[in-house]
C-alpha positions as CSV (number, residue, x, y, z in Angstrom):
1,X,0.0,0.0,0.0
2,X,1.2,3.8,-0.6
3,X,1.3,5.7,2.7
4,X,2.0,9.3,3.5
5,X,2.9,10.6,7.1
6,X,3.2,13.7,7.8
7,X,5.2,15.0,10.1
8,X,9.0,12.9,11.2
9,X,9.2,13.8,14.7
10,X,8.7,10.4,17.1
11,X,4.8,9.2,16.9
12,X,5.5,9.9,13.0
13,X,9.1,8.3,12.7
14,X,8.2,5.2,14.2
15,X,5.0,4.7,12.7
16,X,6.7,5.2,8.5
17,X,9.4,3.1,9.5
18,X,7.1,0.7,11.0
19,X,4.7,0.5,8.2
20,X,7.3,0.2,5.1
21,X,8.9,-2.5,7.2
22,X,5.8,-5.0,6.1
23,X,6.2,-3.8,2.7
24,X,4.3,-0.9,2.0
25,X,5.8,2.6,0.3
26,X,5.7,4.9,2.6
27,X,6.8,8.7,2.2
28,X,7.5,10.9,5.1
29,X,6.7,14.9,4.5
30,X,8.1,17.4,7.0
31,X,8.6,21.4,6.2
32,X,11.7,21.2,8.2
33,X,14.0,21.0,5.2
34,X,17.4,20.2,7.1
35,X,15.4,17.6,9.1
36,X,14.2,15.6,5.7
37,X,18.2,16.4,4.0
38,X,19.2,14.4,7.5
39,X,17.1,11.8,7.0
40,X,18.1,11.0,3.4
41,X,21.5,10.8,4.3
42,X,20.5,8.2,7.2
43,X,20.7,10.4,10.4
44,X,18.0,9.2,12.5
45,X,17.4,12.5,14.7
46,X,16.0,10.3,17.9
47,X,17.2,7.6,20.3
48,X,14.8,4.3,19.8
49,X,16.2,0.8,20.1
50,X,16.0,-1.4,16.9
51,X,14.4,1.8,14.9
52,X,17.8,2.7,13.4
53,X,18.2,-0.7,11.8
54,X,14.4,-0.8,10.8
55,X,15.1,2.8,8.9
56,X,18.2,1.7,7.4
57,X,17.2,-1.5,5.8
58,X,13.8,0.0,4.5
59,X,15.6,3.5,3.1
60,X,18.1,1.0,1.4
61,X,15.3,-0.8,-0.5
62,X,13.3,1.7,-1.6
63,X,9.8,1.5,0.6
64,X,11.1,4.7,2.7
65,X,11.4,8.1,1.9
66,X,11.1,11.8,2.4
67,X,10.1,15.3,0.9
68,X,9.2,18.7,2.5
69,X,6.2,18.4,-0.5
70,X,3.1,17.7,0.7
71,X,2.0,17.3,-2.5
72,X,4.4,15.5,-3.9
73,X,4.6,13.0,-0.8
74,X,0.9,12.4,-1.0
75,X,0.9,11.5,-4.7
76,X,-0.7,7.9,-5.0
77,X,-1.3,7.2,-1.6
78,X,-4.4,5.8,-0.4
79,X,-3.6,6.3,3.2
80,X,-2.4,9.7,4.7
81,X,-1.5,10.1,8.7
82,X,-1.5,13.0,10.4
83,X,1.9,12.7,12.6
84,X,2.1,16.9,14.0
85,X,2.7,18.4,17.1
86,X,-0.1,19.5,19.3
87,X,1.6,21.4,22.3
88,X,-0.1,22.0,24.9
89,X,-1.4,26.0,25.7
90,X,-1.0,27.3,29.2
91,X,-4.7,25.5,30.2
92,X,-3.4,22.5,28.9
93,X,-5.6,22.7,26.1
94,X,-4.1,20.7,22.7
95,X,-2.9,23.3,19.9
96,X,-4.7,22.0,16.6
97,X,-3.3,24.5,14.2
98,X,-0.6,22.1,12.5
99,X,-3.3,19.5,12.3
100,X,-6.0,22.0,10.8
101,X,-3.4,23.6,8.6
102,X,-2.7,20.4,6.9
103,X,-6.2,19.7,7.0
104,X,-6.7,22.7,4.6
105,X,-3.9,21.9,2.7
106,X,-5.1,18.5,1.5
107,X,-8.7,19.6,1.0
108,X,-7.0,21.7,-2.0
109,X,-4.7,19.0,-3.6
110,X,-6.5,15.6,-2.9
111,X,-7.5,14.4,-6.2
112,X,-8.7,11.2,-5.4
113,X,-10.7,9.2,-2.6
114,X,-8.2,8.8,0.2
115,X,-8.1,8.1,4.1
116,X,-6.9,10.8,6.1
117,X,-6.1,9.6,9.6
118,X,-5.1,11.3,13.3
119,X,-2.4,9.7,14.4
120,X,-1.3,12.7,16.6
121,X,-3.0,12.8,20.0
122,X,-6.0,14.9,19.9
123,X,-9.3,15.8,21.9
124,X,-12.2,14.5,21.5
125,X,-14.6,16.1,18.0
126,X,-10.8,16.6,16.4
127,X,-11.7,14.2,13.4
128,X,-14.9,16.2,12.9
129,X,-12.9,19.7,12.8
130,X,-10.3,18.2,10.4
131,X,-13.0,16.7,8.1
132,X,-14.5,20.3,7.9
133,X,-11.1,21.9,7.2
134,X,-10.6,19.6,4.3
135,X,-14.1,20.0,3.1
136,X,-13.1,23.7,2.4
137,X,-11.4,22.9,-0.6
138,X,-12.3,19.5,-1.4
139,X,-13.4,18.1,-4.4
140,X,-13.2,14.7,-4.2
141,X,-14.6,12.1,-1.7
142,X,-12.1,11.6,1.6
143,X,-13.0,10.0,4.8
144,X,-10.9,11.3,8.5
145,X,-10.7,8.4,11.1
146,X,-9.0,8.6,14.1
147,X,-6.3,6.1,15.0
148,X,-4.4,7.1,18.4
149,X,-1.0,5.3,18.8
150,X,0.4,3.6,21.7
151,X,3.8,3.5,21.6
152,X,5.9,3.7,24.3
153,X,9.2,5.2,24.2
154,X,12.4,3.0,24.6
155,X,9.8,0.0,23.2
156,X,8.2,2.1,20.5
157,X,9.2,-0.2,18.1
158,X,7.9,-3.8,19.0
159,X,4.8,-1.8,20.0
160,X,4.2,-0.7,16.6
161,X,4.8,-4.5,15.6
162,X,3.4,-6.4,18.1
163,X,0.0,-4.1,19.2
164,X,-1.9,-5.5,22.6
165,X,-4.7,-3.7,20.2
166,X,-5.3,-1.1,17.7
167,X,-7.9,1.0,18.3
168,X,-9.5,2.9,14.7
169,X,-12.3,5.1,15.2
170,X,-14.8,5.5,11.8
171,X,-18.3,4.9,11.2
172,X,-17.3,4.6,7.3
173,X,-17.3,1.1,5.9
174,X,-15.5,1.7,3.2
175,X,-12.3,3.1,5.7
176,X,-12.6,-0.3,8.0
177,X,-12.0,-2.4,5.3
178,X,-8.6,-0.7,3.9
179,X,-7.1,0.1,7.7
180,X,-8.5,-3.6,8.0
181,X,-5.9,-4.4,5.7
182,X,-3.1,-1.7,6.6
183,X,-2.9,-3.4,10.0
184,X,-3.7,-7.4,9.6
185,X,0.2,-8.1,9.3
186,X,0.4,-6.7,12.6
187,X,-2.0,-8.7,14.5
188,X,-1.6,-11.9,12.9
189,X,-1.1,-13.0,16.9
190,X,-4.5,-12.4,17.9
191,X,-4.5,-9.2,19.3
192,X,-8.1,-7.3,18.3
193,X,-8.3,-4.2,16.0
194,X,-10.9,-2.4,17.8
195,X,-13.2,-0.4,15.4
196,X,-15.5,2.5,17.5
197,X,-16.6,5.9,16.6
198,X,-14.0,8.3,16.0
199,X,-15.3,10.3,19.3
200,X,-14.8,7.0,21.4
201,X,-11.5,6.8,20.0
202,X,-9.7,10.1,20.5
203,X,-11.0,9.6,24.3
204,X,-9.3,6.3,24.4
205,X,-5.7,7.5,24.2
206,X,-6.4,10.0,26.8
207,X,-8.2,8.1,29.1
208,X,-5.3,5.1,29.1
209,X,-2.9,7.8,29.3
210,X,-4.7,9.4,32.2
211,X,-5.2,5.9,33.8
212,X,-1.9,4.8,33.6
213,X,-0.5,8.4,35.2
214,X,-3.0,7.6,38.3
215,X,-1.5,4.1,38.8
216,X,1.9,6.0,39.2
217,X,0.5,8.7,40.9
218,X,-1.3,6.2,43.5
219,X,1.6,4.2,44.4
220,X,3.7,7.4,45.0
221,X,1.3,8.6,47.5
222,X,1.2,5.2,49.2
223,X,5.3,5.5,48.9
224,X,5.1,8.9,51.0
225,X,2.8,7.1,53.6
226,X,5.5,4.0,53.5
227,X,7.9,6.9,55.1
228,X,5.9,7.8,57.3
229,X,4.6,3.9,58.7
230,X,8.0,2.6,58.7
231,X,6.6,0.0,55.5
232,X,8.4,-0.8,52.3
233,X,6.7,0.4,49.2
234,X,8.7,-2.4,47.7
235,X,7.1,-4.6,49.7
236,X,3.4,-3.1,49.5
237,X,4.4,-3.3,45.6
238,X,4.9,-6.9,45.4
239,X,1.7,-7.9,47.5
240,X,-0.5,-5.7,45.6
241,X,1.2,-6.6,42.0
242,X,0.5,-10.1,42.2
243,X,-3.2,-9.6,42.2
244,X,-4.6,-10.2,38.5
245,X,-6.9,-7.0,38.9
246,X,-4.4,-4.6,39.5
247,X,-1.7,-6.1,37.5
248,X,2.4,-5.3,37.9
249,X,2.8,-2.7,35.4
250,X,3.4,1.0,36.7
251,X,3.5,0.5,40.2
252,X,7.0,1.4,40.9
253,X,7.3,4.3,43.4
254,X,9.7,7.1,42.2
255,X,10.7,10.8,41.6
256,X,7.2,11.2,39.4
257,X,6.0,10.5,35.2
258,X,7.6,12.7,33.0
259,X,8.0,12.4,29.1
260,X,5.8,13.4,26.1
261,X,2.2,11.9,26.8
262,X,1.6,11.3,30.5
263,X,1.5,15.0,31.8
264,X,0.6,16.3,28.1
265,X,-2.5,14.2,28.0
266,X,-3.7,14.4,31.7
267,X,-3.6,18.0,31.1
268,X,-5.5,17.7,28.0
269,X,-8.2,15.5,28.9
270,X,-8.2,17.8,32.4
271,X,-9.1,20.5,30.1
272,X,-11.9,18.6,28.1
273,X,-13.8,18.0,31.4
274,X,-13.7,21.4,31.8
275,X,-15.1,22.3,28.7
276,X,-18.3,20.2,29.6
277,X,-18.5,21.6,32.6
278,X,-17.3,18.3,34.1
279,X,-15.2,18.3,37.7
280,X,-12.4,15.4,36.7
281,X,-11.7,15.6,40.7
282,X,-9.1,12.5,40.1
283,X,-7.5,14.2,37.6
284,X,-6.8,17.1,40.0
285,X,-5.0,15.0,42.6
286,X,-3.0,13.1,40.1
287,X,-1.6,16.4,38.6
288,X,-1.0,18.0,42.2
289,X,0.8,13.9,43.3
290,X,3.0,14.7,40.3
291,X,4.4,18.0,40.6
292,X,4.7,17.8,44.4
293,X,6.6,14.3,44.0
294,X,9.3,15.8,42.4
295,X,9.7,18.7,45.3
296,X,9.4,16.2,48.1
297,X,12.7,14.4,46.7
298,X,14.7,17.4,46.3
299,X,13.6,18.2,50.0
300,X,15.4,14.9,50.9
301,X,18.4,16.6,49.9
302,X,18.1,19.7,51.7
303,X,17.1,18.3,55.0
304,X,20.6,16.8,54.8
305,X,22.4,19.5,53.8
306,X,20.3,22.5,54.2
307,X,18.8,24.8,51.4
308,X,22.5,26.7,50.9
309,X,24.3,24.0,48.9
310,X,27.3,26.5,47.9
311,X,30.8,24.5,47.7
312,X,28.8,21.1,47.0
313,X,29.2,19.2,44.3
314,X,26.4,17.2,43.2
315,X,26.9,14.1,40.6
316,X,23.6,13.1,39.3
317,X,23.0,10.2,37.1
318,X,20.3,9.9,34.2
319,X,18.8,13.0,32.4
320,X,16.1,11.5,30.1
321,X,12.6,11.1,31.5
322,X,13.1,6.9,31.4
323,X,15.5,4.7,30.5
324,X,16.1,3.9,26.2
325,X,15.3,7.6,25.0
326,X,16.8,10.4,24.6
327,X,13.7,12.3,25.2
328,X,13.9,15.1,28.3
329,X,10.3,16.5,27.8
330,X,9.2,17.2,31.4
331,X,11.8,15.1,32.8
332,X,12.2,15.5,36.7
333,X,16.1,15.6,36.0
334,X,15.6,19.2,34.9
335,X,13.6,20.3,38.2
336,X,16.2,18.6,40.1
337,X,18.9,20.1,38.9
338,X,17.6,24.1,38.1
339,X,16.4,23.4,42.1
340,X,20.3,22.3,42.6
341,X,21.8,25.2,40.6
342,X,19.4,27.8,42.5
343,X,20.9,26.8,45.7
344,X,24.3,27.2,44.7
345,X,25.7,23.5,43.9
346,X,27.6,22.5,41.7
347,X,26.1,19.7,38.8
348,X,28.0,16.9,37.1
349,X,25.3,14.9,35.1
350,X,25.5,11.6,32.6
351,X,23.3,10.0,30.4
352,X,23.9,7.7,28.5
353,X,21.7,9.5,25.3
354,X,20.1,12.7,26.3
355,X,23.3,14.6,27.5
356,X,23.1,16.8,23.8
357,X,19.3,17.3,24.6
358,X,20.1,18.6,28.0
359,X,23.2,20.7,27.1
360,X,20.7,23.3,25.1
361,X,18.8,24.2,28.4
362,X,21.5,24.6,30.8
363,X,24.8,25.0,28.5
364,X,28.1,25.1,30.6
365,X,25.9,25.4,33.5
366,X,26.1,22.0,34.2
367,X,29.1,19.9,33.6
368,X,28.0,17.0,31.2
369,X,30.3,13.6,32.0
370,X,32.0,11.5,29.9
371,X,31.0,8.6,32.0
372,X,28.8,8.0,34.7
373,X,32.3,7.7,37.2
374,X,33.6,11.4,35.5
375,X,30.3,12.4,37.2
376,X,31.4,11.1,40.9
377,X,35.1,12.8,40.5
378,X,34.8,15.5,42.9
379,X,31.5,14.9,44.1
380,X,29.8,15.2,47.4
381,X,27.5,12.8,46.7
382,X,25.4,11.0,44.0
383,X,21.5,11.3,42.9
384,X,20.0,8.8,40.8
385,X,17.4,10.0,38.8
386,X,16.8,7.7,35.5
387,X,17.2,4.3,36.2
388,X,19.3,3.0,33.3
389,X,20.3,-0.6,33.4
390,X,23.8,0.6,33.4
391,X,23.4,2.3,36.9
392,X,22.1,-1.1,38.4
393,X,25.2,-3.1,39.0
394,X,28.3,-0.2,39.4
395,X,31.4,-0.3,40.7
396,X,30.7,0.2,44.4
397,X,33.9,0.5,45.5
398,X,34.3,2.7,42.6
399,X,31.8,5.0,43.7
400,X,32.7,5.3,47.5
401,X,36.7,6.2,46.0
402,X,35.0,8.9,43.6
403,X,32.9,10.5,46.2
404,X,33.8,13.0,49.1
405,X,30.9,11.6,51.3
406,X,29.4,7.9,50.9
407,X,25.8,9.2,50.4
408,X,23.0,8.2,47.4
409,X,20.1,9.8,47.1
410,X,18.1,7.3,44.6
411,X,14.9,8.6,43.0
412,X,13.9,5.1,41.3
413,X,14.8,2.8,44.2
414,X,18.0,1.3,42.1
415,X,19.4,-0.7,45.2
416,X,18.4,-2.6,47.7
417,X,18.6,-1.6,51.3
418,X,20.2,-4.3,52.3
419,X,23.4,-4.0,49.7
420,X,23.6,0.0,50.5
421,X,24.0,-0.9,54.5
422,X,26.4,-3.4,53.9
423,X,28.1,-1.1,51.5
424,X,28.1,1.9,54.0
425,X,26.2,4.1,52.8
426,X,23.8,6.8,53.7
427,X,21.2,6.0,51.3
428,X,17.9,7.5,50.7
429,X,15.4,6.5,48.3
430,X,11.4,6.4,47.8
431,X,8.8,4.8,50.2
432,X,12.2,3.0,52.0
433,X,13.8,3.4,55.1
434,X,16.6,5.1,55.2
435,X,20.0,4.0,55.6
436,X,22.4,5.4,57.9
437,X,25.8,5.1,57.0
């Protein structure tokens, strides 16, 4: 089949790459005309595990591509995805005008029936405001579905290849039976492709977003109440886990959700409620759990050290939002360390792939390691903030030569309680005792 997505950023990326890598010819179309030369001379512009080889391998044979031309990149194709940013405004409502804009654009240069499908993450009546936009200029028959994407980052890929479900929201026949066919080679597992109206649709995304931020959320208030009790939120994890209904996924206690959906889309579908005159009270809490997470771990460091940290030197470990990206969007990294800064430490940070991303917000600021030991040379002590598998089993001994004082303050709950009191540590973490060195 002959695809066009529009827009390369991640959702977009991911989903062209995904979709020639079955066979199809897909063409990517992006404005950003040093973005599209960079990605024909095979410079994929994000971190995502496998997608590099994915995008290679299909570029090579011919069944990837990419123009700045919307009209040229839409030429024979009888699907077209909308891939484009929707930031969110101050009230955390979603900005459409990318997705309108197109919208127009296509109404005027469509010259045959075609699909036109949301793939960006939009509120709910989206599909309708696009199919209006395109009607403006349209002289030819079109149908606008909605088809939300789950991808998570630092697994974007094998989600994209191995759905638990795709979720396609049209009430047009003659659209179920052609994204029928776009995504059989996807499911051929089992896994359902879940046709709705495209209103139920667009609310889906949000409200597994949404749910999924709670579940965090939820577990880091029972963390804070594991401080005060003297119980284990490791523990309390475990013996609620194991129960089928509540599953094991996004229980972990930490430092709070961060990246491009989670607080994007809470805020969003915050927003929508209040449009309809709706009090999403849950919604509330799980925004206010989220941003006062964050602060409640940086106070762990000041009621060591005290709120003046001039002539400290802080090492902190892991800048992206979660491990396997590169992506820093609302990462607690970056409140951690402008809280550091503003009480007058000293930052060495590593990453292992968002140090670049991190450099063009706090420039020589910050002094951005080589290695996550370059971090711990002259060092007071060491916070852990992403938990990258190559932070799980270090060089202990290492670590305690590299540091001025033995002391971890670990936002993801790393290490065990057991090791850092054997180790001799002062180690403080989320929901856990505390160790005394």
């Amino acid at each position: 089949m002959k695809i066009a997505v529009v827009g390369t950023g991640y959702v977009g990326l991911v989903t062209g790459t995904c979709f020639a890598e079955t066979g199809n010819h897909v063409t990517c179309i992006d404005i950003n005309e040093e973005k599209v030369q960079q990605l024909r001379n095979g410079i994929v512009p994000i971190f995502e595990p496998e997608l590099d080889l994915l995008f290679e391998r299909n570029v090579k044979h011919g069944r990837l591509s990419f123009t700045t031309s919307l009209q040229e990149g839409i030429e024979g194709a009888k699907v077209i995805f909308l891939a484009l940013p929707t930031p969110p405004g101050e009230d955390g409502s979603a900005d459409l005008k990318y997705v309108l804009g197109v919208g127009k654009q296509l109404g005027s240069i469509i010259n045959d029936y075609v699909i036109i499908i949301n793939k960006s993450t939009v509120p709910v009546g989206t599909a309708e405001k696009v199919k209006n936009a395109v009607a403006e200029n349209a002289k030819v028959e079109f149908d606008v579905i909605s088809n939300p994407e789950f991808l998570r980052e630092g697994v974007a890929v094998q989600d994209f290849l191995k759905p638990d479900r795709v979720v396609i929201g049209t009430t047009s026949e003659r659209a179920k039976k052609v994204m029928q066919e776009l995504y059989e080679p996807y499911v051929r597992q089992g896994n359902p492709i879940i046709f709705m109206d495209e209103k139920s649709a667009e609310l889906t995304k949000y409200a597994a977003n949404a749910f999924l931020a709670t579940k965090i959320s939820f577990m880091n208030e029972i963390a804070n109440l594991c401080e005060k009790t003297g119980a284990d939120v490791d523990m309390v994890r475990k013996g609620i886990g194991t129960d089928a209904r509540i599953g094991k996924q996004f229980l972990y206690a930490g430092i709070g959700y961060g990246g491009s959906c989670f607080p994007k889309d809470v805020q969003a579908l915050h927003f929508t409620s209040n449009e309809y005159n709706y009090k999403f009270s849950i919604l509330n809490a799980v925004m206010d759990v989220n941003a006062t997470q964050r602060k409640l771990f940086t106070d762990k460091i000041f009621a060591k050290y005290g709120t003046n940290l001039s002539g400290k030197t802080v090492a902190v470990w892991g800048l992206a939002f979660k491990p396997n990206t590169d992506d820093i969007r609302e990462a607690p990294a970056l409140y951690l360390i402008e809280e550091l800064l503003k009480a007058g430490a000293k930052v060495r940070a590593y990453d292992p792939e968002a140090i670049e991303n991190v450099k063009r917000i706090f420039g020589e600021k910050v002094y951005f390691a080589t290695d996550e030991y370059d971090a711990l040379s002259n060092s007071d002590f060491l916070v852990v903030v992403t938990e990258w598998n190559e932070f799980r089993s270090p060089d202990f001994d290492k670590i305690k030569s590299l540091l001025k004082e033995k002391v971890v303050f670990d936002g993801r709950n790393v290490y065990s309680l057991d090791q850092m009191k054997q180790l001799g540590f002062y180690y403080e973490s989320i929901g856990r005792n505390t160790v005394s060195a």
